[in-house]
C-alpha positions in Angstrom: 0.0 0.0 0.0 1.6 3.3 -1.1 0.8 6.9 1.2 2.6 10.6 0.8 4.0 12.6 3.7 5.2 16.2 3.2 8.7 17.0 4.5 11.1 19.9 3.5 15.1 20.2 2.7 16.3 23.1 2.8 19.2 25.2 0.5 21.0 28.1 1.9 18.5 29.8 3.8 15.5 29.0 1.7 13.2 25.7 2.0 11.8 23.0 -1.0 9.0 20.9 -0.1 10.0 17.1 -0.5 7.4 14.7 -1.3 8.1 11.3 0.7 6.4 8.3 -0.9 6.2 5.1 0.9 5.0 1.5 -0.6 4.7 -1.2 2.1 4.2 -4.8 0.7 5.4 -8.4 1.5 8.5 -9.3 1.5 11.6 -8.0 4.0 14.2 -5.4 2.5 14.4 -1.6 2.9 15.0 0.5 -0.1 15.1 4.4 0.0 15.7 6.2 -3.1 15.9 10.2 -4.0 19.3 11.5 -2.9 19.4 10.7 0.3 22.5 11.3 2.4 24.0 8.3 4.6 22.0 10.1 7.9 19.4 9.2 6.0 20.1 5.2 4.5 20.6 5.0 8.1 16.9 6.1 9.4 16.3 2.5 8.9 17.6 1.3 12.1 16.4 4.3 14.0 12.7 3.7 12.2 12.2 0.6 12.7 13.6 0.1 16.4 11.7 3.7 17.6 8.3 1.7 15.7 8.8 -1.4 17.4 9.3 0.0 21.1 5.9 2.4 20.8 4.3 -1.0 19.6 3.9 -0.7 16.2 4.1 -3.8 13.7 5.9 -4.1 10.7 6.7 -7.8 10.4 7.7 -9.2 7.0 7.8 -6.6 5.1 9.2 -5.0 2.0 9.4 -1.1 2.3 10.4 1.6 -0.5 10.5 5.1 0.4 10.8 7.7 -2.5 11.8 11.6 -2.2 10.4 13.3 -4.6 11.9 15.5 -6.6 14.5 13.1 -7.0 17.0 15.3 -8.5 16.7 17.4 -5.2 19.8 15.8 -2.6 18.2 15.7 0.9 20.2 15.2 4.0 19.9 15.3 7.4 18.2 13.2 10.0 14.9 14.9 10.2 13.0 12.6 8.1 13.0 10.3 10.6 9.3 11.1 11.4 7.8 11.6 7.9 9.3 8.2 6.9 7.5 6.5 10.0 4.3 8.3 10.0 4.7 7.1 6.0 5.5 3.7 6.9 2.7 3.4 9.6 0.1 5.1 6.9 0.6 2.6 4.5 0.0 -0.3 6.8 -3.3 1.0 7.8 -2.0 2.1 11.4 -2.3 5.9 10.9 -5.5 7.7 8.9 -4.0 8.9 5.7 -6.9 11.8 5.4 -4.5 14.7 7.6 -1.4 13.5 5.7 -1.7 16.1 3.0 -2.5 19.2 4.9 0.6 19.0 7.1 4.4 19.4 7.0 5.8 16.5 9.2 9.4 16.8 10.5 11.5 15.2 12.8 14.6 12.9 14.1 13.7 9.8 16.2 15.1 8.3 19.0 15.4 4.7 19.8 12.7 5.3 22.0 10.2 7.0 20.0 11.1 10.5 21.3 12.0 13.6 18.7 15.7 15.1 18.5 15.3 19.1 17.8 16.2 20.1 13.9 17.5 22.5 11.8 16.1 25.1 9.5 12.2 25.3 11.6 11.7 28.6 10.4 12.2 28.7 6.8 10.5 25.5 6.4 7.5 26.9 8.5 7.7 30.1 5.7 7.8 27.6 2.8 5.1 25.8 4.0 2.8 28.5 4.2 3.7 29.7 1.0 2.1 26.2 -0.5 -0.8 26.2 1.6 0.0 23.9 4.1 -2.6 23.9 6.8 -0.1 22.9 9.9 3.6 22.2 10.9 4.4 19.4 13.1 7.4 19.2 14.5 9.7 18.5 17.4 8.6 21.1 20.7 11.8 22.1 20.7 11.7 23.5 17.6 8.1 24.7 18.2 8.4 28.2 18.9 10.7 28.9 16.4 8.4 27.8 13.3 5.3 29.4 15.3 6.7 32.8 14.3 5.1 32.2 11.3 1.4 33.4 11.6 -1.6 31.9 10.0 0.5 28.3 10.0 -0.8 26.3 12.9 2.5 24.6 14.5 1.9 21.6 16.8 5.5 21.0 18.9 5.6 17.0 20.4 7.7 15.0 22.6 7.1 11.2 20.8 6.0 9.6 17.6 3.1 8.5 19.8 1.6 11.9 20.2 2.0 12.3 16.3 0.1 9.1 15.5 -2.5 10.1 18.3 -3.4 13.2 16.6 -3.5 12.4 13.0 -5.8 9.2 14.4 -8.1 11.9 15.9 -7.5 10.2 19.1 -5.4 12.7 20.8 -5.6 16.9 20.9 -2.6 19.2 20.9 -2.3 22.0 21.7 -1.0 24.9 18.8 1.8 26.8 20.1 1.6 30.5 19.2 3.9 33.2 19.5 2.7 36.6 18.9 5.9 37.9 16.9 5.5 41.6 16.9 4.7 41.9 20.6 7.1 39.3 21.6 9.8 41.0 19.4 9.3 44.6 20.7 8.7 43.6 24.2 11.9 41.6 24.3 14.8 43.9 22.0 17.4 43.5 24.3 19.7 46.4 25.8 23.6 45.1 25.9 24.9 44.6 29.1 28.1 45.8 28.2 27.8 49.5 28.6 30.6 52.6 26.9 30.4 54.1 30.2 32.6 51.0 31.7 35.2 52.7 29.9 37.4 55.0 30.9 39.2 57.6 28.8 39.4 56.4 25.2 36.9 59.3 24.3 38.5 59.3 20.8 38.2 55.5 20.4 34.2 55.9 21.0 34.2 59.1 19.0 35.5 56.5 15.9 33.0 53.4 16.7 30.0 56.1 17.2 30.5 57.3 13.3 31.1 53.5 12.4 28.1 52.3 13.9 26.0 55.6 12.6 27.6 54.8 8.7 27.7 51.0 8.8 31.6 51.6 8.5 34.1 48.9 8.8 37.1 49.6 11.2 40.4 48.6 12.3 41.6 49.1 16.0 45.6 49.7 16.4 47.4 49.0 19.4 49.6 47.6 22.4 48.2 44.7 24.5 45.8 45.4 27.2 44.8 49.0 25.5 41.4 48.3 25.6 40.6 47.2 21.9 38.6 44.2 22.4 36.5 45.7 25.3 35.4 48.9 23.2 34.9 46.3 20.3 32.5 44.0 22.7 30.5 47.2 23.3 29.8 48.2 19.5 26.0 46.5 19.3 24.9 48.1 22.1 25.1 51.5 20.1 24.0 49.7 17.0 20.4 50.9 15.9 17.6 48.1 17.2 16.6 45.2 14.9 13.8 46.1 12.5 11.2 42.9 12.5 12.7 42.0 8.8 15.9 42.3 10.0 15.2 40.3 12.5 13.4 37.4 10.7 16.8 37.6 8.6 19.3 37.0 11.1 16.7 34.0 12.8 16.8 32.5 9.5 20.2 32.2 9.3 20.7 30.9 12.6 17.8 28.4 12.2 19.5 27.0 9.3 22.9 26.6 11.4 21.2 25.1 14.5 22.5 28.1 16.6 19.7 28.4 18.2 18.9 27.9 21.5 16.0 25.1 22.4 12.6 26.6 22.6 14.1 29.9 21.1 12.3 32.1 19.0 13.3 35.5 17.0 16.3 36.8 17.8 15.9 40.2 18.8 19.3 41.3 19.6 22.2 41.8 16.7 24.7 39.2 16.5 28.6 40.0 17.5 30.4 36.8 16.2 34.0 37.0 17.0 36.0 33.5 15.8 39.3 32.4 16.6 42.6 33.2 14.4 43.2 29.6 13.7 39.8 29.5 11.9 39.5 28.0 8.3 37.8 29.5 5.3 35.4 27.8 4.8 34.3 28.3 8.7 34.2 31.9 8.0 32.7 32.3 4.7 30.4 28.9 4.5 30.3 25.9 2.5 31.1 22.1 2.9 30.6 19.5 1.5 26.5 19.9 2.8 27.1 23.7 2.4 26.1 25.6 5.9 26.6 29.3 6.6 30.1 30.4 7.7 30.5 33.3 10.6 30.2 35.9 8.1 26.7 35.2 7.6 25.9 34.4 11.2 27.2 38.0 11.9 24.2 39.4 9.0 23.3 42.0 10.6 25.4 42.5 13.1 29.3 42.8 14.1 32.1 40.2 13.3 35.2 41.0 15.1 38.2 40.0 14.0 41.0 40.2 16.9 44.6 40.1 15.9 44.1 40.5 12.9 47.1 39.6 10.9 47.4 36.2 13.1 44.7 34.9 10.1 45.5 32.9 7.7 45.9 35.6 4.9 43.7 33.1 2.7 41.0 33.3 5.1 41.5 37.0 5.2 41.1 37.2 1.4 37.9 35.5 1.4 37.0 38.8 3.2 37.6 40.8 -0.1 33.9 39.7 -2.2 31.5 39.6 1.0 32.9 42.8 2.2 31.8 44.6 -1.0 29.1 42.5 -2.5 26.9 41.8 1.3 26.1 38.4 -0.2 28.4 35.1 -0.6 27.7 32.7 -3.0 28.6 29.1 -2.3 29.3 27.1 -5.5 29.6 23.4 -6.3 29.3 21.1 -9.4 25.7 20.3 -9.1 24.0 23.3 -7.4 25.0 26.6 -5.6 23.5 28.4 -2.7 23.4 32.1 -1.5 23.9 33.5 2.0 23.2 37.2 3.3 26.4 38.4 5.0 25.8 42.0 5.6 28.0 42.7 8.1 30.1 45.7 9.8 33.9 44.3 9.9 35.5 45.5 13.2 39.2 44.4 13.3 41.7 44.7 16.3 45.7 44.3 15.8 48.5 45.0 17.9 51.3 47.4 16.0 54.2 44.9 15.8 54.8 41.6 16.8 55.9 42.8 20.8 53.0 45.2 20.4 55.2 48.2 21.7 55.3 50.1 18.5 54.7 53.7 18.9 54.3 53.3 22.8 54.7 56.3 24.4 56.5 54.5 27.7 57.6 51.0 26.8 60.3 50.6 23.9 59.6 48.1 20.7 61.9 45.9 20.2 61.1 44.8 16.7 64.4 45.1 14.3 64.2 46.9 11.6 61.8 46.4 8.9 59.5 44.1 11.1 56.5 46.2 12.0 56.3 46.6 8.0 56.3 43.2 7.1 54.0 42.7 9.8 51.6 44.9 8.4 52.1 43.5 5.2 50.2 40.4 6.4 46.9 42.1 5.9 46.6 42.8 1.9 46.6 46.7 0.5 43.0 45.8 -1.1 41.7 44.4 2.8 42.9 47.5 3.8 41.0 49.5 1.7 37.7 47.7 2.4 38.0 49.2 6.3 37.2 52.7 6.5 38.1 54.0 9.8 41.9 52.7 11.1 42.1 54.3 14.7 45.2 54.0 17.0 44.2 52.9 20.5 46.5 54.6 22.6 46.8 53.0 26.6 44.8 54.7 29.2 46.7 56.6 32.1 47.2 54.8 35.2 45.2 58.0 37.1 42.3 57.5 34.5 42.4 53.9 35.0 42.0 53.8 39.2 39.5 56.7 38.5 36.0 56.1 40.6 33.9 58.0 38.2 32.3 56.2 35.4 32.9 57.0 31.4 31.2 59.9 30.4 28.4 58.6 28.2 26.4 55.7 28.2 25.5 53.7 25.4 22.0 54.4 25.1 22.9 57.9 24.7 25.7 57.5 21.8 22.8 55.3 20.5 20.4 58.4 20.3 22.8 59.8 18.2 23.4 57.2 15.4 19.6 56.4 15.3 19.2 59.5 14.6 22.1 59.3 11.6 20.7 56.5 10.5 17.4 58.3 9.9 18.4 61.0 8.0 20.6 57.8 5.3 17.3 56.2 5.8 15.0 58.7 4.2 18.7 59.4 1.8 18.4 56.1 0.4 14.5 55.2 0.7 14.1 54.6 -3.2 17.4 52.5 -3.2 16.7 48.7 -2.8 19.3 46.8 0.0 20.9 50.5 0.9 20.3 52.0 4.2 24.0 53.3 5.2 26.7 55.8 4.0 29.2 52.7 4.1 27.2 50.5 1.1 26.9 53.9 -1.5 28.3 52.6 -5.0 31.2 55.1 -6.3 28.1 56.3 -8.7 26.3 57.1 -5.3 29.4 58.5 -3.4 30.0 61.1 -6.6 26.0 62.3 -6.7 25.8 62.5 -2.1 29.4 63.3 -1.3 29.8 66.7 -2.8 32.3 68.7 -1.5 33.0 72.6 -1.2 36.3 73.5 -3.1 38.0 73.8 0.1 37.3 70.5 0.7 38.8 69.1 -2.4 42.0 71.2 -1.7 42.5 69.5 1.4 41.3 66.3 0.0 44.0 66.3 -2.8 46.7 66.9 -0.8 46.0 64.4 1.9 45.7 61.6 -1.3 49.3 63.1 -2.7 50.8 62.9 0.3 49.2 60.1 2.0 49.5 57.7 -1.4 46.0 56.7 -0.9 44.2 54.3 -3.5 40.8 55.6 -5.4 38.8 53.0 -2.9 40.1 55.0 -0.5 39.0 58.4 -1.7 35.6 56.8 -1.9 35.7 55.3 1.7 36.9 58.9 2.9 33.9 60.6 1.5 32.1 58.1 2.4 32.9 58.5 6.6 32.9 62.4 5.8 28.7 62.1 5.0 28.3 60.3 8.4 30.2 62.6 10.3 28.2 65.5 9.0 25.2 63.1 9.3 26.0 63.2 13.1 26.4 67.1 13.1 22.7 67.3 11.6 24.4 69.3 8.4 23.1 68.8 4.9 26.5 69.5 3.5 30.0 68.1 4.3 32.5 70.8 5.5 35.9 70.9 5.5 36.3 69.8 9.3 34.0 66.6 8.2 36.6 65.6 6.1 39.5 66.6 8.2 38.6 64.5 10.9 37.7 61.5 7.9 41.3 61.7 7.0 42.6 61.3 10.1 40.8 57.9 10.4 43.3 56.6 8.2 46.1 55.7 10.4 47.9 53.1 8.1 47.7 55.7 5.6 50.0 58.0 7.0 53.6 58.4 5.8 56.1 56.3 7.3 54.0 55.6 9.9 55.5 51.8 9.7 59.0 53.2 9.9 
């Protein structure tokens, strides 16, 4: 006897509803067929032995399971349940007439009880895209797909509770998450707060016009200056999550299983911040099952590179595309996938390899020609890609064993670059996938970043005698419009670009020696 259960795989961050056929006759050998994976040639064991210790019979019996499309490749472990429900259908144990309305997914234990899954939420979008009545699912997982609305999600512990209720024997209870008030009531403040810094007023001054123009940045200086503290700090000035936003980064995680059991939407932007001895693939995504790298978890938010030039400088040049483009594109022989990775890059690095360089008490020790060609790890065109390099000079002991706090919070640097982010907001509101100064095209940059004549005098000589690159030029303009976005002023003025310029530490002549 053949019956149809409705599953899902999904690609990148997008879902495809699978059809799973199952034909139960005489006989005793297992055949599954559609591109499985080996997790799933292996559901056999776990099928079977789950089915037999809830009671259910399957004696002498031939089984073929078909995933339709077949051209489709499916992996993962959470067919478990559609296969059983399948198998049980077609032997008359479970009523066939619900089978069609819902998506079923699910791994099995031995037992009978569900294992959590990946990807909940954009198979809960797909599904009610093709009219799908319900979701059922593993409760773990539950409150994750219920952000979808009008899709009725039904979260259970056992394949027993799944046969109950598509028998009409047992009732479960929907689980529903209102997303909008659940989002707004729960957008998160940091706990990590500016004002637990003290001094570094011009450090702050640099994230606070990264954070209003979406600018990348690059944090220069000695060990134990305070450049991955003010770094931790940078979402907390970050404008809130919009509800799309939102729905964005969720998806991602979803599909990576980063989120937490019984989660729901994230409501707080992500700061991912890997280790050095990280791969590329880790960071940008792929595999041989291709799954988001950090640069995609961080959509969004912040990824936070520390030590820089300790990374591989192949992972570092996988950088170059995302960086520019806000999208990676993960290609193999057969198929390719997209991930959003629309990130702001913030970068720490000590100045040499003692990390005494320019110190204004200890001495550097580096021989000549060393803090160059440790510079020279990180790549001219990486460079050019971060628009704000700031040295991070150490704070004074007196500042340091100071009682009083820092002097702003960072709810009230916040004010300011929501309010920035406003004026690019209603700047850009006819431009699709632009909302900040730091993604203007150089077509964009020449028609918003016009500058008084002044301005170009100073602007020519800082590129003559600073040896700056045209990406540069743009990424100097570019800082300019936030800063005067900060000020409130419709036009950039020549103190705008003065301090812009002075954002490019690296830049500077002979500043390696």
């Amino acid at each position: 006897m053949l019956a149809k259960t409705y599953g899902s795989a999904v690609q990148g961050v997008d879902a495809q509803t699978i059809i799973i056929e199952v034909n139960v006759s005489m006989g005793a050998e297992y055949f599954i067929v559609g591109l499985p994976d080996n997790a799933i040639k292996e559901s056999r064991q776990r099928v079977e032995t789950a089915l037999k210790n809830n009671g259910y019979s399957l004696t002498r019996k031939k089984v073929v399971v078909n995933m339709a499309p077949a051209d489709v490749r499916k992996e993962g472990s959470a067919y478990d349940l559609p296969i059983a429900i399948g198998m049980l259908a077609a032997t008359d144990q479970v009523n066939m007439e619900h089978l069609d309305k819902f998506i079923i997914m699910g791994e099995l234990s031995l037992d009978g009880t569900l294992m959590p899954i990946k990807g909940a939420l954009p198979i809960a979008i797909q599904a009610r895209k093709e009219g799908f009545k319900g979701f059922i699912l593993p409760m773990e997982n539950a409150r994750e797909a219920a952000i979808v609305d009008t899709l009725v999600v039904y979260g259970i512990e056992n394949i027993k509770e799944a046969v109950g209720f598509l028998n009409d024997e047992l009732k479960l209870q929907p689980t529903l998450v209102n997303t909008r008030e659940e989002f707004f009531d729960n957008l998160s403040q940091s706990e990590l707060d500016f004002s637990d810094v003290k001094g570094q007023e011009n450090i702050k001054r640099a994230l606070e016009i990264a954070a209003a123009g979406g600018h990348n940045a690059l944090l220069i200086g000695p060990p134990g200056s305070g450049k991955t503290m003010l770094a931790k700090r940078l979402p907390g000035i970050l404008p809130p999550l919009s509800l799309m936003e939102a729905l964005e980064t969720t998806k991602i995680h979803s599909v990576s299983g980063h989120l937490k059991s019984n989660g729901s939407l994230l409501t707080s932007r992500p700061f991912r911040s890997p280790h050095h001895t990280i791969s590329d693939v880790a960071l940008v995504g792929g595999g041989n099952y291709p799954q988001p790298g950090e640069i995609s978890l961080a959509h969004n938010g912040v990824l936070f590179l520390d030590e820089l030039p300790e990374f591989k400088r192949s992972v570092l040049e996988v950088l170059r595309q995302p960086l520019e483009e806000r999208r990676i594109t993960i290609s193999r022989a057969k198929f390719s996938v997209e991930y959003p990775s629309s990130f702001m890059l913030i970068s720490s690095m000590n100045p040499c390899p003692c990390g005494y360089y320019n110190h204004p008490e200890k001495d550097c020790v580096c021989g000549p020609g060393i803090v160059q060609r440790y510079l020279n790890k990180i790549s001219g065109p990486l460079l050019d890609r971060i628009d704000i390099h700031v040295e991070v000079v150490p704070v004074a002991f007196s500042e340091l064993t100071s009682s009083t706090r820092g002097s702003e919070t960072s709810n009230q640097v916040r004010e300011r670059v929501i309010k920035a982010r406003e004026i690019q907001k209603i700047r850009f509101a006819g431009e699709d996938g632009m909302y900040a100064n730091a993604q203007m095209s150089a077509k964009k940059v020449q028609e918003i970043c016009v500058i008084t004549l002044a301005g170009q005098s100073l602007l020519k000589t800082a590129m003559e005698r600073l040896n700056l690159s045209a990406r540069a030029y743009d990424r100097i303009l570019k800082v300019s419009r936030t800063i005067a976005d900060l000020a409130a002023s419709e036009d950039i003025k020549v103190e705008h670009l003065a301090e812009a310029i002075q954002y490019r530490s690296l830049d500077r002549e002979n500043w390696a020696g």
